[in-house]
C-alpha positions as CSV (number, residue, x, y, z in Angstrom):
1,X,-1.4,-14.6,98.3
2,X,-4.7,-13.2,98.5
3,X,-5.4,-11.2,101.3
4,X,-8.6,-9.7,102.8
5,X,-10.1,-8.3,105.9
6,X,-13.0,-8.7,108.2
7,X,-15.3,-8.3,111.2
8,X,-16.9,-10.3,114.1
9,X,-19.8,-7.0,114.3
10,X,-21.8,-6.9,117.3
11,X,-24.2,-3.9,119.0
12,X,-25.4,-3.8,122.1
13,X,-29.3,-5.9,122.5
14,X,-32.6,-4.5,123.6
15,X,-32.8,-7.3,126.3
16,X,-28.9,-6.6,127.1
17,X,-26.1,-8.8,126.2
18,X,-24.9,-8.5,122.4
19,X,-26.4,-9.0,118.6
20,X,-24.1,-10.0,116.3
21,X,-24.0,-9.8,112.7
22,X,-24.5,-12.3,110.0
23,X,-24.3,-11.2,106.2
24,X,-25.9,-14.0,103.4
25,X,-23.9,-14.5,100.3
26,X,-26.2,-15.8,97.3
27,X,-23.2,-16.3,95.1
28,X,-22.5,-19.3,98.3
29,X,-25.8,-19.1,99.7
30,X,-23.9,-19.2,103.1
31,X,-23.8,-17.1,106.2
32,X,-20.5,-16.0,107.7
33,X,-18.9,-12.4,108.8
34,X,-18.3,-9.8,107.1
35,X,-14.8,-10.0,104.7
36,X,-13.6,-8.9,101.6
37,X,-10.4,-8.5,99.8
38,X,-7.7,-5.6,100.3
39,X,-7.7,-2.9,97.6
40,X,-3.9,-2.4,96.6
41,X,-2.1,-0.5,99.0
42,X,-5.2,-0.7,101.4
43,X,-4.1,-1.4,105.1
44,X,-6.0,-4.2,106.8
45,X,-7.8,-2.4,108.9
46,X,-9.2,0.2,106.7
47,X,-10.2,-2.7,104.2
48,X,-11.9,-4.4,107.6
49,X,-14.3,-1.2,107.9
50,X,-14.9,-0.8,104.1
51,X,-16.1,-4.1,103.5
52,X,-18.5,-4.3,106.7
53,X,-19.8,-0.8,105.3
54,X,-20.0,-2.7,101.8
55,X,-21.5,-5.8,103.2
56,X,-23.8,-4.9,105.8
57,X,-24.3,-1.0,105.9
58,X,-22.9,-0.4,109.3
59,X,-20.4,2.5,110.4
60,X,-17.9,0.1,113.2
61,X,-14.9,1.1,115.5
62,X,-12.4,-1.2,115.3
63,X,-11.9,-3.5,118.8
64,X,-9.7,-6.4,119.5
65,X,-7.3,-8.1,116.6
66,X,-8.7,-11.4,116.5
67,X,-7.2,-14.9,115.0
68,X,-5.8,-14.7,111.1
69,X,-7.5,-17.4,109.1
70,X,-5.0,-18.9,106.1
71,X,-6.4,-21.2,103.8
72,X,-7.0,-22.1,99.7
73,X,-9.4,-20.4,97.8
74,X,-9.5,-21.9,94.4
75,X,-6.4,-23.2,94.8
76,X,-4.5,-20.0,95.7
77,X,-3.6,-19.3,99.2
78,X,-6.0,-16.6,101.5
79,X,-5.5,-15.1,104.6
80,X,-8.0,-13.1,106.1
81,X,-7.1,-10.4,108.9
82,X,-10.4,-10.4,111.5
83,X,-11.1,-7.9,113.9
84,X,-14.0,-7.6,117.0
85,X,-16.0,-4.5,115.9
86,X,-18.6,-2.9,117.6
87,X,-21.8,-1.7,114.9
88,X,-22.0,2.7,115.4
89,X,-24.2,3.5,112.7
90,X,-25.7,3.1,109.3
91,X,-28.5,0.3,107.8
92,X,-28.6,-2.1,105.4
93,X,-29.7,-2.3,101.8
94,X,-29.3,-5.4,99.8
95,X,-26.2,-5.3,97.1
96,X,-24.6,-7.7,94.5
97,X,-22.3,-9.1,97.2
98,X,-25.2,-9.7,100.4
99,X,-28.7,-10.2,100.2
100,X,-29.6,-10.5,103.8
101,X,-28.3,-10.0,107.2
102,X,-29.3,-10.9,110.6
103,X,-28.5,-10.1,114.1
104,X,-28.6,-12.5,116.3
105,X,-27.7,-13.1,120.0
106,X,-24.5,-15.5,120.3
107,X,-25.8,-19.5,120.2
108,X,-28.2,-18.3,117.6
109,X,-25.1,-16.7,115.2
110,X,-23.3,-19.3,116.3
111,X,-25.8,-21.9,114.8
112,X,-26.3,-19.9,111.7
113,X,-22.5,-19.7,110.6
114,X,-22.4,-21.8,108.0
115,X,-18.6,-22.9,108.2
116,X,-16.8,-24.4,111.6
117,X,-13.7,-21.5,111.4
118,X,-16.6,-18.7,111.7
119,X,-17.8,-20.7,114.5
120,X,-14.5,-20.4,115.9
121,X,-13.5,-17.2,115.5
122,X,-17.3,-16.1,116.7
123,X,-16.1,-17.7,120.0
124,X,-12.4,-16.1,120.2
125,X,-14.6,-12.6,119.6
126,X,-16.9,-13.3,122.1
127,X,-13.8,-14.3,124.7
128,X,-12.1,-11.2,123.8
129,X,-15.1,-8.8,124.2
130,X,-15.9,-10.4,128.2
131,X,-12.4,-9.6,128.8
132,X,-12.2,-6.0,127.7
């Protein structure tokens, strides 16, 4: 089993309301949240906060346990431990994993996922975050 960890990151807008985050993988050339695999011994949640700092630059506090995706990657079954984080500090700088990231308000990161289970976990964030 491969397991790996992730975020649904989001900051407050300018215009109010919430940004989300997007990061752009060129090895995929897709966009999707930020997720990684667990170093060994890592706990989920630490491995959630290292791989947003990884992938997009940004310092988060943990929020609301979202929805565990389980599925085959490359024939060898992945599940993937997601969180609702909220985006504190920090800024991005391209890397080997992520060449680009956007923020974007909901519909427009919602249109931008590239894959229908990021679309669907976007949404269970977004539910979870109006009722906190």
């Amino acid at each position: 089993m491969v397991r790996a960890a992730g975020c649904v990151v989001w900051r407050p807008a300018e215009a109010g309301g919430v940004e989300l985050v997007l990061v752009h993988r060129p090895r995929y050339d897709d966009w999707s949240h930020p997720k990684g695999k667990l170093h060994p011994g890592e706990p989920h949640e630490a491995a959630a906060l290292r791989e947003v700092r990884e992938e997009t630059g940004m310092g988060c506090v943990l929020g609301a346990a979202l929805s565990t995706a389980r599925y085959l990657a490359k024939g060898r079954p992945k599940e993937v431990r997601y969180w609702v984080a909220e985006a504190v500090d920090g800024g991005f700088e391209p890397n080997d994993e992520v060449d680009r990231v956007v923020w974007l308000p909901p519909a427009e990161a919602r249109a931008r996922l590239s894959h229908e289970p990021d679309r669907l976990l976007l949404d269970e964030a977004l539910t979870r975050m109006a009722g906190e």
